[in-house]
N, C-alpha and C positions, 0 to 999 in steps of 0.2 A: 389737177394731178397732185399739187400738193397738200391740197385735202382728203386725199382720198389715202396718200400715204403717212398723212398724221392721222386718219380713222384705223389704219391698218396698224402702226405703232400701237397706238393707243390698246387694240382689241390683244397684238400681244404684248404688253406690260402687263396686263389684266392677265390674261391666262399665267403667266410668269409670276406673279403673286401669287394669281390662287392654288398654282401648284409648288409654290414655296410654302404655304401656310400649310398645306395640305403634307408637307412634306416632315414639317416641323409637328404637326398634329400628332403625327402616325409616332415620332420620335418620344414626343412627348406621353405618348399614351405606353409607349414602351418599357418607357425608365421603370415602373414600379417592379413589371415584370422581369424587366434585367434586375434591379436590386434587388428581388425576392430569390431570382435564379442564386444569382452569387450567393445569397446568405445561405439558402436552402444548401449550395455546392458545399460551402465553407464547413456546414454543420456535417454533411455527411465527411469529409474529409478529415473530421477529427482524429487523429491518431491519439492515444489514451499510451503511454510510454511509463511501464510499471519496472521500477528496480528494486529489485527483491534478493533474499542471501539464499543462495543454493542450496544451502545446506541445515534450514531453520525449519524442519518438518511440527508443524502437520501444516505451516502456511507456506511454505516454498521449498521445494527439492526436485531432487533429480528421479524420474522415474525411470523404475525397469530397462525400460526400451530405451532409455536415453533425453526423452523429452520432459522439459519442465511442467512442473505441477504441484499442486497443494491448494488448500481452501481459500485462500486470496486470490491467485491466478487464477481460478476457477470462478470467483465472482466476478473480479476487474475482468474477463473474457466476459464471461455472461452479460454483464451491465453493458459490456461494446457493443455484444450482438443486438441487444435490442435497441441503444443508442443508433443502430448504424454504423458505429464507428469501427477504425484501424484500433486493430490491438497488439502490442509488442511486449513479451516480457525481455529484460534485460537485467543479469545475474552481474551481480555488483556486489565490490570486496565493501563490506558493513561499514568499516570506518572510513570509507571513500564517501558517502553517500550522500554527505553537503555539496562536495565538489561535484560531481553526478547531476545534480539537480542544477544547479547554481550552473553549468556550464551547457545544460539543456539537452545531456545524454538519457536523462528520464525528465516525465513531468508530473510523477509523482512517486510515492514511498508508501509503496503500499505490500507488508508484509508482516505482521505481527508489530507494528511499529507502533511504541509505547507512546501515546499522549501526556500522558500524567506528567509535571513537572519543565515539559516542551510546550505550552502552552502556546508559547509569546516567539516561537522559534521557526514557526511554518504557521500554515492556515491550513486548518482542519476541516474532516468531516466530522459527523456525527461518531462517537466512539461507538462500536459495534459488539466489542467483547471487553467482558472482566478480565484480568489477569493478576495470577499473582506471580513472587517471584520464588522460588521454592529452592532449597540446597538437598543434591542428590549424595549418597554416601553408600559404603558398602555396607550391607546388613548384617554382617559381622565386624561391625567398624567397634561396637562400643559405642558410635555416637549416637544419640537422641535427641540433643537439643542444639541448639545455635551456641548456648554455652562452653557446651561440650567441644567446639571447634577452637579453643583458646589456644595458641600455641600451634594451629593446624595449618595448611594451604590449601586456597579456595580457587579452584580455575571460573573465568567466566569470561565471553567473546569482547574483545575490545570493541570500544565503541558502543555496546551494547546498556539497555536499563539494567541488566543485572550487574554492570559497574557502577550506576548510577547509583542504584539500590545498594549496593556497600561502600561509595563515597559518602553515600548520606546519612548512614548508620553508623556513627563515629565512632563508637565503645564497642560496636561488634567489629569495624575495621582494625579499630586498636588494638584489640584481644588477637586478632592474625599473625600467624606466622609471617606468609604474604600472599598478595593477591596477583594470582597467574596468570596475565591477559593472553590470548589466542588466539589466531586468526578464525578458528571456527570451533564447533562445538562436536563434531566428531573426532578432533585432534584433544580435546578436554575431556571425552568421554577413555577415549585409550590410555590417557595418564591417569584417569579414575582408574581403570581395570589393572595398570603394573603399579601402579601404587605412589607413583607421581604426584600427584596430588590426593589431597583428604577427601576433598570433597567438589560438588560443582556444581554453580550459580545459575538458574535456567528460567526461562520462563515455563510454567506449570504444561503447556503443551510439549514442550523440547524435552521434556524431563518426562513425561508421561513415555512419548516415542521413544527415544533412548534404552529405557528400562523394560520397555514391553516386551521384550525378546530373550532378555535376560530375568525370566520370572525365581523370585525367592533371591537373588543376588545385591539388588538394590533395591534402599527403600528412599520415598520423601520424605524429607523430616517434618511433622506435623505443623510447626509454627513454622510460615510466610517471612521470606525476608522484608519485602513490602506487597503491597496489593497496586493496581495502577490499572487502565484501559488502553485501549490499541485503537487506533483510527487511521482515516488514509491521511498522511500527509504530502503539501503541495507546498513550492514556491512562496513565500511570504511575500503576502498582496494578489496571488491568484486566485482570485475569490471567484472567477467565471468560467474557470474549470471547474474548481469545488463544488461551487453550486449545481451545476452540472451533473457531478457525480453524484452529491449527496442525495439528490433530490429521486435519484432512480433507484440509490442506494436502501433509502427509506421504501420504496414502493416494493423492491426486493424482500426486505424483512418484513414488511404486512402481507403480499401475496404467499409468503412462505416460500419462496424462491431460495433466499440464505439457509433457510431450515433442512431445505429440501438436497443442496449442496451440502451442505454442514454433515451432516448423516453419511457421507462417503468418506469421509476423514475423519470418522470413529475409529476406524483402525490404525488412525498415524497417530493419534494423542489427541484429537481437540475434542472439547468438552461440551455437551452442549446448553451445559446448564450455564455455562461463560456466555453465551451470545447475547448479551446484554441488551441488542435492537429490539430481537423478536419478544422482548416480555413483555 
C-alpha cells in the first residue's frame, strides 16, 4: 500500500512540475509581447503640448470662429496626426514661457520661436524658417532708415527676439529715445496708429500681417534689424521628444507637406521663400 502511494505521489509531483514549467513557459513567451504592448501603448499615448502666443500671426492666433490657428499649429497638429499622437495647443503669455515649460504646462515652444542666439538654452529641432527682424513705421513718418529713428520710440513684445535684436545692437539701442516692451503686438500696433510710439520691432511675418490690411499706411523699413531662424524648442535634455518630432519634421518638408501647409498662411504674412527646410 505504501508503495503504491509513493507511486501515486510521485506521478503527481511530476504532473505539478510539468504544469508549473508549462506555466512559467507560457509567461515567459509572453513578456516580449507585454513589453512590446506597453511601448507600442506608450508611443500612441504621446501627448505633443505646444505653447504658443495668441496673438503672433501668421504662426499662432485667434481665428474667426474663435479657434486656434496659424502655420505652426497646423503642422505640430499634422505631425500628431500622423505620429498617432494627442495634440494640445495651449496659448501662453510669451514672457511666461520658461516657466510653462520647466513646470510641464507645455512640452514644447513651438511658434515662430527664434533659435538664433538661444542655442545652448533648450534643445532644438532642425530650424525650419529664415527670419528677420524688421522695424514698421508710418509712410508718412519721414523715416527710412534705422538712423532716422534716433531720438525715436521703438515698441516690441517683451520677452520677445525683437528685444533681443535691440539689446544686441548697442549704438542703435543707444540712439533710442526708449524701448516700449508690451504684452502683445496688437497693443504695439495701436500705439503705432495714435502715435504712441515711432515705430515697431517685429518679426518679418508679424509685420507682413499687421500692415496687410492697412495698404499705402505702413511701410518696412528696408535694412533688418537682425536676421535669425525659428525652430521648435523643448526642455533642455529632451532630446527624445525632439528627435521624435524632428525626424517627421524632416519627412514633412521633403514630402511637401510643410509647403503644402505653408501656402494657406500667405494670407496672414508668412513667406515662403522663409522656409528654410524645404530648399
Amino acid at each position: 500500500m505504501k508503495k503504491v502511494l509513493s507511486v501515486l505521489l510521485a506521478v503527481l509531483l511530476v504532473a505539478g512540475c510539468v504544469f508549473a514549467f508549462a506555466a512559467c513557459k507560457d509567461n515567459t513567451n509572453n513578456d516580449p509581447d507585454s513589453e512590446k504592448g506597453t511601448t507600442a501603448a506608450a508611443a500612441e499615448s504621446q501627448k505633443l503640448i505646444v505653447g504658443f502666443d495668441a496673438e503672433f500671426p501668421p504662426f499662432g492666433f485667434v481665428a474667426e470662429d474663435g479657434s486656434y490657428d496659424g502655420f505652426d499649429l497646423a503642422m505640430a497638429k499634422e505631425l500628431c496626426k500622423r505620429l498617432g499622437w494627442e495634440f494640445e495647443a495651449v496659448a501662453i503669455d510669451w514672457n511666461s514661457k520658461d516657466a510653462e515649460l520647466s513646470a510641464g504646462n507645455i512640452n514644447c515652444i513651438w511658434n515662430g520661436f527664434t533659435y538664433t542666439g538661444r542655442e545652448n538654452e533648450y534643445t532644438w529641432s532642425d530650424p525650419y524658417v529664415d527670419n528677420s527682424i524688421v522695424l514698421v513705421v508710418k509712410s508718412d513718418s519721414g523715416i527710412t532708415s534705422l538712423s532716422d529713428l534716433a531720438g525715436k520710440s521703438v515698441m516690441a513684445q517683451a520677452g520677445s527676439s525683437a528685444v533681443d535684436a535691440i539689446e544686441n545692437n548697442e549704438e542703435f539701442k543707444a540712439s533710442l529715445k526708449e524701448v516700449v516692451q508690451l504684452a502683445d503686438y496688437n497693443t504695439g500696433f495701436l500705439d503705432l496708429d495714435n502715435g504712441s510710439v515711432d515705430a515697431v520691432a517685429a518679426d518679418l511675418g508679424v509685420a507682413t500681417f499687421n500692415i496687410s490690411s492697412k495698404e499705402g499706411q505702413y511701410v518696412i523699413l528696408e535694412e533688418p534689424l537682425s536676421t535669425e531662424q525659428y525652430a521648435v524648442g523643448f526642455l533642455l535634455g529632451n532630446t527624445e521628444l525632439r528627435d521624435a518630432v524632428n525626424a517627421e519634421l524632416l519627412k514633412m518638408a521633403k514630402d511637401g507637406t510643410m509647403m503644402s501647409i505653408a501656402e494657406n498662411y500667405v494670407d496672414d504674412g508668412l513667406v515662403l521663400d522663409s522656409l528654410c527646410l524645404v530648399k
